[in-house]
C-alpha positions in Angstrom: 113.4 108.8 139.2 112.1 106.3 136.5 108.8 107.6 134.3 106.5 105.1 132.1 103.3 106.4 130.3 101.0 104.1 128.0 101.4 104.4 124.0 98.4 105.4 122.8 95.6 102.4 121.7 93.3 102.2 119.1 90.3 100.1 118.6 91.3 96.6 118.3 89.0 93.3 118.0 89.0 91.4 121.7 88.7 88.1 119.9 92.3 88.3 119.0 95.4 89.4 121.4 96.7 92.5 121.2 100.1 93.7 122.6 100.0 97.0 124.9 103.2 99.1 124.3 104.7 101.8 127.0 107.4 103.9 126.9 109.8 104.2 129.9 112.6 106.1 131.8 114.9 104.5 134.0 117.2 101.7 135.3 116.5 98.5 133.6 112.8 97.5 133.6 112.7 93.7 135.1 108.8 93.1 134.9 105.8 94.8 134.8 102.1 94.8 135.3 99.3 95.9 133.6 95.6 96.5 135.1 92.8 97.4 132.7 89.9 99.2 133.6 85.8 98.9 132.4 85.7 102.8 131.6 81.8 102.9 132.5 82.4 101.7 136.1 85.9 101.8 136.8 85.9 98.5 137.7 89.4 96.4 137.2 88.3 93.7 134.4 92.3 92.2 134.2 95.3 92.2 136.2 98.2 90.4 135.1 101.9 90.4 135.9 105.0 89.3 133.4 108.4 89.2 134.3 109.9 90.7 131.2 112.5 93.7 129.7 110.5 94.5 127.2 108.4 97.5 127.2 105.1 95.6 126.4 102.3 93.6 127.8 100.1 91.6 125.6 96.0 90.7 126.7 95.1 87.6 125.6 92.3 86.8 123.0 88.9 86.8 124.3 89.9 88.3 127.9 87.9 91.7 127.2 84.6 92.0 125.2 83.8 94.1 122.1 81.2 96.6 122.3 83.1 97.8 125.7 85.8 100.9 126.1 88.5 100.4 128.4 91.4 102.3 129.7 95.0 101.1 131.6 97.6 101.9 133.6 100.9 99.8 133.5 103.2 99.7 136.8 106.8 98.9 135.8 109.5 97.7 137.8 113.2 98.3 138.7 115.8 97.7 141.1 118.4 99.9 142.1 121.1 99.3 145.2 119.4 95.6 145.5 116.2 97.1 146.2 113.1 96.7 143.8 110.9 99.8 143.3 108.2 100.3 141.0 106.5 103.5 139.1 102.9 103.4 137.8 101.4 105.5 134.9 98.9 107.9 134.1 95.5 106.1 132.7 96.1 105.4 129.3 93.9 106.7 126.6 89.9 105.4 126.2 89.5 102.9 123.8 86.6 100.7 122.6 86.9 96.7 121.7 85.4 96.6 118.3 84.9 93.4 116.3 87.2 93.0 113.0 85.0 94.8 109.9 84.5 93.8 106.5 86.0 95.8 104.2 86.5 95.3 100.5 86.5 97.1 97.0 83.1 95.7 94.9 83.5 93.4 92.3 87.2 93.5 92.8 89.7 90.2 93.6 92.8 89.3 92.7 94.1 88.4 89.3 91.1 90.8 88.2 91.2 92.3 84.7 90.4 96.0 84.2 89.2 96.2 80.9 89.3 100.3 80.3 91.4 103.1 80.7 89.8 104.0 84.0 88.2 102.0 87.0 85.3 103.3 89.6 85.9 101.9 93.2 82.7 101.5 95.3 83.3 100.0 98.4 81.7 97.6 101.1 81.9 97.8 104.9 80.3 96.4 108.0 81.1 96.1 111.7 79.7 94.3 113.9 78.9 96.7 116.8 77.9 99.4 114.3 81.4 101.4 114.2 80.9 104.0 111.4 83.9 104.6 108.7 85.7 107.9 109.7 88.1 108.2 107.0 89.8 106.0 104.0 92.1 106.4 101.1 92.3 104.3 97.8 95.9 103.7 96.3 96.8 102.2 92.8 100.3 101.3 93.0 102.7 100.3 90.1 105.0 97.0 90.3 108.2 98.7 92.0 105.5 99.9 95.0 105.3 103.8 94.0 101.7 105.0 94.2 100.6 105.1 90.0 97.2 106.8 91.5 95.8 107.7 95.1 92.3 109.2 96.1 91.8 112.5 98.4 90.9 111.6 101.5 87.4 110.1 101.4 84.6 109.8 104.1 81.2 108.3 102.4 81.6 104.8 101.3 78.6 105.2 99.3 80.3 107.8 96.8 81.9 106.3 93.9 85.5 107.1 93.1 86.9 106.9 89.3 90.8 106.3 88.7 91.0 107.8 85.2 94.2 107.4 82.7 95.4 104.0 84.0 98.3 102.6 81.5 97.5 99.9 79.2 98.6 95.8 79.3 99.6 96.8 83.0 99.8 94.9 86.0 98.8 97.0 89.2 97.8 97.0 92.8 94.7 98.2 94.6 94.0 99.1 97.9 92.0 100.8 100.4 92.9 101.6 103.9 91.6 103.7 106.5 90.3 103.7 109.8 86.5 104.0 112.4 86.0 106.8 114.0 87.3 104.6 117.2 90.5 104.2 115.7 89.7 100.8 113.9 92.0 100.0 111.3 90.5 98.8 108.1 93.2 97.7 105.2 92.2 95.0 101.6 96.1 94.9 101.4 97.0 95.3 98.3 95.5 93.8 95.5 96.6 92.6 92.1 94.7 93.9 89.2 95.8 94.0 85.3 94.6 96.9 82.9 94.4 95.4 79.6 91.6 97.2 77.2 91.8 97.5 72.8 93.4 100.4 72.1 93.8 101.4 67.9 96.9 99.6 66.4 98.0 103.4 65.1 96.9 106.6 66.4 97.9 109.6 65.1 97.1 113.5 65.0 96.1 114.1 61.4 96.1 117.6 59.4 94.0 118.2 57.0 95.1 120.3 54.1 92.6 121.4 51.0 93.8 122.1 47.5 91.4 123.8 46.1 93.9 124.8 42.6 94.1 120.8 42.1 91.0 119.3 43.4 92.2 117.2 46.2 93.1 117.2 50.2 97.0 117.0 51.5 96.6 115.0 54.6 100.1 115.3 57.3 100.6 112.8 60.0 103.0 112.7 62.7 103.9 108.9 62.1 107.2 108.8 62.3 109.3 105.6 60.6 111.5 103.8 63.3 113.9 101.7 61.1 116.5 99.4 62.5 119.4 98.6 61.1 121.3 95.1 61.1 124.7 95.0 62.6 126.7 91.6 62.7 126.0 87.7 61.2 122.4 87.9 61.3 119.5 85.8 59.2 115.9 86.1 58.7 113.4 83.6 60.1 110.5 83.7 57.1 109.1 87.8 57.3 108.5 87.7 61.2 112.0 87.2 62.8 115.6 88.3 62.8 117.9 85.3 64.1 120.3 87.3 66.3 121.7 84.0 67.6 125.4 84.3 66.4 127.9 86.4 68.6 127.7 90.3 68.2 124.7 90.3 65.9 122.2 93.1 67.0 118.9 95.2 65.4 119.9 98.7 66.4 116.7 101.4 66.0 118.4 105.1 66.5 116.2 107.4 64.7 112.9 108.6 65.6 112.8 107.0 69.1 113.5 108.5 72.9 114.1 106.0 75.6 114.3 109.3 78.2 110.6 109.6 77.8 107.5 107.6 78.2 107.3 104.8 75.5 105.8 101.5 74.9 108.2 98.3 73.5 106.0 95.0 72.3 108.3 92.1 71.2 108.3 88.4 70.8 111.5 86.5 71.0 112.1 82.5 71.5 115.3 80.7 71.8 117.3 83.0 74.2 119.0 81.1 76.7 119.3 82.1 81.0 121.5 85.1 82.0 121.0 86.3 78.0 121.0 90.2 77.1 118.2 90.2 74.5 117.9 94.3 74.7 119.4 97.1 75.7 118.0 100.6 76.0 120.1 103.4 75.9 120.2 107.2 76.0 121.1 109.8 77.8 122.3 109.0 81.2 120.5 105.8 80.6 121.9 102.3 79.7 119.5 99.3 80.7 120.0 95.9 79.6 117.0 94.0 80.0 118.1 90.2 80.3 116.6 86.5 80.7 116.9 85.1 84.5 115.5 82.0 86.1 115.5 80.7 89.8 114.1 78.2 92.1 111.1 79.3 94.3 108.5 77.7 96.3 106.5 76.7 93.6 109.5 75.5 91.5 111.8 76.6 88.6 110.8 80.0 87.3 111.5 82.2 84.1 111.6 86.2 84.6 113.2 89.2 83.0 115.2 91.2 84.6 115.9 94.9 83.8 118.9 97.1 85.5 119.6 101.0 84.7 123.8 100.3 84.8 123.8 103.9 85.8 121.3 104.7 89.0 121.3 100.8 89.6 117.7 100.7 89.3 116.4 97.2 89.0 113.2 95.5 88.2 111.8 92.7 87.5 109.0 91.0 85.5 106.1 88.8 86.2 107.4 85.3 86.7 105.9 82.0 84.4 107.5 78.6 83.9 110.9 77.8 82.8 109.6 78.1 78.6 111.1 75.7 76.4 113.5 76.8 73.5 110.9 76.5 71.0 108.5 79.0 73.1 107.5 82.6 71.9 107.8 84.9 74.4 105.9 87.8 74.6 107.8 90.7 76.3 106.2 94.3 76.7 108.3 96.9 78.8 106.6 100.6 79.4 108.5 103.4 81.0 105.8 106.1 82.3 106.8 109.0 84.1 110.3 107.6 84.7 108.8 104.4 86.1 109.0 101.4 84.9 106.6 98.1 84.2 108.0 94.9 82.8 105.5 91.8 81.3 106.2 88.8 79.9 103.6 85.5 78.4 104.5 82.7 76.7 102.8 82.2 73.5 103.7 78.8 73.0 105.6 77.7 69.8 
């Protein structure tokens, strides 16, 4: 004997259609029908029949009316030996038509520019038919989609919440999400930020050390001197640049630096052609070339970076700004935090 029960419904606005889902057990389901109920007075607000497989049934926009709870029941339909029967479910779960909320993070819209190491989110929310926030959660996630940072759960909208430690020249993505205590979804999507604040050009631990025998103070950093060394036909370019143009010339730096652990590379390069190597980061179990791309998207020829760990085949890729020309200096900054990755590039013009 066939079986169908209603999938469980959440708040949803009444302006807009929304698409009733059922699950079912049985010879193949030809059509079905759908009634929906005023839960107040039991009275049937919409009937409708659709001569369909799939286990849905969508109510049009503006057929019920927010500020009202409902419940269903969906009849489904069959034939078996040439003969057409039909099983109907159980009422479906209460819900309540709510209209669509407003819900946003203060002060906070794309391409915004978080100017310290941390960030306090204070967010606004209303609704319409006075539906109060049951529960949200607030997620700063890092370019390859991994949460960087994510809230407890959170139930007072008017408490502040501070994201502390957020990695400098950073490009990140905020958003809240969460729901009414009727099941109303609320969601910003996610929301491009960059973390760029001044940070000291050197920062280092220092010891201090008196001599009393000799009248002065030793003083010990742990600075340490990263030195690269030439390999192949290479030239200097005034006191700033290394011209690496001809074929096998490289910098190598070997000493004093650990690509298995968290790090910041600044650079600036010009002149490198498409599909061009211009690093390569190795170590162990590590081996990542980081190379020029370019393609063709909507909004037209586009310059990018590319970076690809040969070894776990973990790729990704930079922000993406017009094709430079050859004369262009290219900012590139890569970070590795916590064994994730964040790739940026700006052209500095020539």
């Amino acid at each position: 004997m066939a079986t169908v029960y209603v999938k469980n419904i959440v708040a949803f606005d009444a302006t807009k259609e929304q698409i009733i889902t059922f699950g079912y057990d049985g010879n193949q389901c030809t059509k079905n029908r759908i009634i929906v109920y005023n839960s107040a007075t039991n009275a049937s607000v919409y009937d409708d029949t659709v001569t369909v497989q799939t286990l849905e049934h969508t109510i049009p926009a503006n057929t019920l009316t927010n500020g009202t709870s409902y419940y269903c029941t969906i009849t489904a339909y069959y034939t078996s030996g040439g003969i057409e029967y039909n099983v109907t479910s159980s009422p479906s779960n209460i819900w309540k038509c709510l209209a669509t909320a407003t819900w946003s993070i203060n002060g906070l819209s794309e391409g915004t520019i978080i100017g310290n190491s941390y960030y306090t989110f204070m967010m606004s929310y209303s609704q319409a038919n006075g539906e109060t926030v049951n529960e949200f959660y607030i997620v700063l996630y890092n370019q390859s989609g991994t949460a960087y940072w994510s809230s407890d759960a959170l139930y007072d909208i008017s408490v502040p919440v501070t994201a502390s430690n957020l990695p400098n020249n950073t490009v990140l993505y905020a958003r809240a999400y969460g729901s009414t205590i009727n099941g109303l979804q609320l969601d910003t999507g996610k929301i491009s930020v960059t973390v760029d604040y001044t940070v000291p050009d050197l920062y280092s631990n220092a010891y201090l050390e008196n001599d009393k025998w000799h009248g002065w103070v030793k003083v010990t950093t742990n600075v340490l001197d990263i030195e690269g060394v030439g390999v192949g036909n290479y030239s200097f370019t005034g006191d700033t640049y290394i011209d690496l143009s001809a074929s096998g010339s490289s910098v190598e730096f070997g000493n004093n630096f650990n690509v298995n652990k968290n790090f910041i590379i600044e650079s600036l390069f010009y002149g490198a052609s498409t599909n061009k190597t211009i690093m390569t980061l190795s170590g162990e179990g590590l081996s990542i070339p980081i190379t020029t791309r370019s393609g063709t998207f909507a909004s037209g020829n586009l310059f990018f970076i590319e970076l690809k760990d040969t070894v776990s085949g973990y790729v990704l890729y930079s922000n993406m700004i017009n094709i430079p020309s050859l004369s262009d200096h290219i900012h590139l900054w890569v970070q590795r935090y916590g064994g994730i990755y964040n790739c940026i590039i700006k052209n500095m013009g020539a």
